[in-house]
N, C-alpha and C positions, 0 to 999 in steps of 0.2 A: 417908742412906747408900744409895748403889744396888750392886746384884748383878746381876751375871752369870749367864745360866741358859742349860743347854746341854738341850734334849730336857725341861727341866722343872724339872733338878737345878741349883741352886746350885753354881757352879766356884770362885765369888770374889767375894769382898765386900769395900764398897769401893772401887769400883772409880774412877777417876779418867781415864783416857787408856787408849785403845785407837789404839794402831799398825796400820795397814792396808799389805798391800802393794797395789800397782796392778792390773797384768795377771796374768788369772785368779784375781783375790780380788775385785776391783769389778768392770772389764770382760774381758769374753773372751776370752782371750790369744790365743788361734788365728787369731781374725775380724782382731784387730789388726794383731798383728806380720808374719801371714803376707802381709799387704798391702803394708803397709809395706816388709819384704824386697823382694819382687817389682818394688817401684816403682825400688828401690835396685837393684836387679840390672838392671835395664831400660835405668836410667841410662849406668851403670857399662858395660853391654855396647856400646849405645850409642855411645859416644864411645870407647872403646877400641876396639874388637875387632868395626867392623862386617864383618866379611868370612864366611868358611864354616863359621868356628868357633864365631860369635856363639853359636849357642842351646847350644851345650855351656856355653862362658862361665857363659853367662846360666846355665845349671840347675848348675851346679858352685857356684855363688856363692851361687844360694837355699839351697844345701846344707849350704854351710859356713857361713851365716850362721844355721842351726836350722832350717828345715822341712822335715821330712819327704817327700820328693815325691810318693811312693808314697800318703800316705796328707792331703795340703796339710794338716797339723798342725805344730805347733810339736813340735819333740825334746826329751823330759823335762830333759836338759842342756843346753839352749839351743843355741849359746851367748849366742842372745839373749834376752832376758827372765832372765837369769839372771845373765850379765857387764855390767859398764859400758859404754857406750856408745865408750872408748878402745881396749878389749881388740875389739871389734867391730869398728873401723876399720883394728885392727892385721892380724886374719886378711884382712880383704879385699886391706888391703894386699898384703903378702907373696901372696896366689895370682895376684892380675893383675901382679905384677912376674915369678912366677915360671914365667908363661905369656907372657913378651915381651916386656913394657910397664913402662919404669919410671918410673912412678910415688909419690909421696910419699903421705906419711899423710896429710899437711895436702891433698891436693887429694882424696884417698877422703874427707875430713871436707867436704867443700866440695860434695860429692855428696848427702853423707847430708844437710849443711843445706838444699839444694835440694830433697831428698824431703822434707822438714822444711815447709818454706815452700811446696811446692805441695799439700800435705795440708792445710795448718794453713788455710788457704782455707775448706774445708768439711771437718769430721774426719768431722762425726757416719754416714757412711758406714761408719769404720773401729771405729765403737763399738757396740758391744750392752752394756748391764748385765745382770750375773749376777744368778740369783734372790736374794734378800732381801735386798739391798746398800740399796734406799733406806729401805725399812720399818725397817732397823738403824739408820743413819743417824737418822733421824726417831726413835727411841726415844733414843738418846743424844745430839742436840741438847736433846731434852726433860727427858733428866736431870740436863742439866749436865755430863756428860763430854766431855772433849774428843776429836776424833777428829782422828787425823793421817795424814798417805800418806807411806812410803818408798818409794821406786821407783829400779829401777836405770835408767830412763829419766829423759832431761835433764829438770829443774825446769819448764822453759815448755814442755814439749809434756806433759806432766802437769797442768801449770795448765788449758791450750787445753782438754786433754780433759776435765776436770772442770766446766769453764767451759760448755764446746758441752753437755755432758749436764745441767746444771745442778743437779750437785752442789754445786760450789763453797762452798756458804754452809754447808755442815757441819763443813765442815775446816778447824779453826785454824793446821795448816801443811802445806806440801806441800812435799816433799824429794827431789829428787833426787841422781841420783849424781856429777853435775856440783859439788855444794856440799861434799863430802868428800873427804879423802883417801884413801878405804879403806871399798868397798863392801861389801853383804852376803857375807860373814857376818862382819865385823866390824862393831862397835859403833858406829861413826862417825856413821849415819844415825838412830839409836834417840836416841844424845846428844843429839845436836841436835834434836831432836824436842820434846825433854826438856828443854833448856837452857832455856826460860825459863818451864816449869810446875811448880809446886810441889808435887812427889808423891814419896812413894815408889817404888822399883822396883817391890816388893810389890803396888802399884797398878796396874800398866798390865801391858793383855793385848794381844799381838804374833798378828797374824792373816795368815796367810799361804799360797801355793798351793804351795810349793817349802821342803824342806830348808835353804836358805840363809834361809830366815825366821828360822827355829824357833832354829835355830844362831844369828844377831844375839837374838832372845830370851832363851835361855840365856848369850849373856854380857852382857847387864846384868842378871840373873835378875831377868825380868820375873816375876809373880805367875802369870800364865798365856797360855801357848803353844799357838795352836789352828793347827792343816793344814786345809786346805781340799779337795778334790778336783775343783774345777773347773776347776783349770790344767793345767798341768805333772807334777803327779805323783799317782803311786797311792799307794795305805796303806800298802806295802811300805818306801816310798823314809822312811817318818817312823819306820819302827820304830829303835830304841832313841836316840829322843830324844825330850824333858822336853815331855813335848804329846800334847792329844787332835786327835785325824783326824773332820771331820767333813763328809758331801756338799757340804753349801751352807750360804751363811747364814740359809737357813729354821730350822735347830737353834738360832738363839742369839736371845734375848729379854732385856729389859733390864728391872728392876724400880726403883725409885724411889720 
């Protein structure tokens, strides 16, 4: 039987599957995506819009896609790292049609796969690991737990990134939002997670940087629901929901 220990104290026993979100619970959501954006808005200004307007373009579009300018962070609400990757194609859409240029979804998606395929070259640039992600990891390979990634980023560029950090070999599956019909915070991604390991819900702890974790937690009432705070959100944004808030994965320890 292995337990869960957060600071020392026992959360859960028993435990079977631990649910991981991606960015800002493994890697550092800010270093990531805020690159990522930029590359996408580079594009996008690029081929639309090279004329006197471009750099407005260009900083309107990192804005509406989640970063902060003032402060090059990601915005607690995303809307990236937080929506699926269709909702993301959808706002870019609509502002560069409603700045001139009409343009389809499907050619903003043909953009984003190109920032896709000229990353995916070399990621390890756009990756940093958070504190105590592999030392966990390495505890519950050892225990026999399985550990799995939900992410609201596409499947193969969460594979890529697990691959290049070489994670990989801890995670019995990696899930994107591309494989569902209905991202966090519905259940879709935890299901399938789940679809072909034999546990109770009671069993698996849902580990996450952002409110839309904890909420997919809560509805397959998983055993236990932990926040993280090295993403996207402060202690504020978890209160009244079914979950402890804790800095990093240095708090949690695995027994066996």
């Amino acid at each position: 039987m292995s337990n869960l220990l957060v600071d020392g104290e026992i959360l859960l026993d028993n435990i079977k599957v631990v649910i991981f979100d991606k960015d800002g619970t493994l890697i550092d959501i800010h270093h990531y995506w805020s690159s990522m954006i930029k590359i996408r808005a580079s594009l996008i200004t690029l081929k639309y819009f090279n004329n006197n307007e471009k750099d407005r373009i260009k900083n309107n579009l990192i804005d509406i896609m989640g970063v902060n300018l003032e402060t090059d962070k990601m915005k607690p609400n995303g809307p990236v790292g937080v929506k699926p990757r269709s909702y993301i194609v959808g706002i870019v859409a609509d502002f560069v049609r409603k700045n001139g240029c009409n343009i389809s979804n499907n050619e903003v998606e043909e953009i984003f796969k190109k920032t896709d395929q000229k990353t995916s070259q070399d990621m390890l640039p756009l990756l940093k690991i958070l504190p105590g992600v592999k030392e966990l990891l390495i505890q519950l390979k050892q225990c026999g737990i399985h550990s799995t990634i939900v992410s609201t980023d596409i499947t193969s560029r969460a594979c890529i990134a697990m691959k290049t950090l070489k994670l990989d070999k801890y995670f019995t599956k990696i899930i994107g939002a591309d494989l569902v019909n209905n991202s966090k915070p519905a259940p879709d991604m935890a299901k399938l997670a789940l679809s072909d390991i034999d546990c109770k819900a009671s069993s698996v702890v849902i580990i996450g940087d952002h409110p839309v974790d904890v909420k997919m937690g809560e509805s397959i009432n998983a055993g236990l629901n932990i926040g993280v705070l090295t993403g996207l959100s402060d202690s504020n944004m978890f209160d009244n929901l079914n979950c402890i808030v804790i800095n990093n994965l240095n708090h949690i320890k695995v027994s066996c």
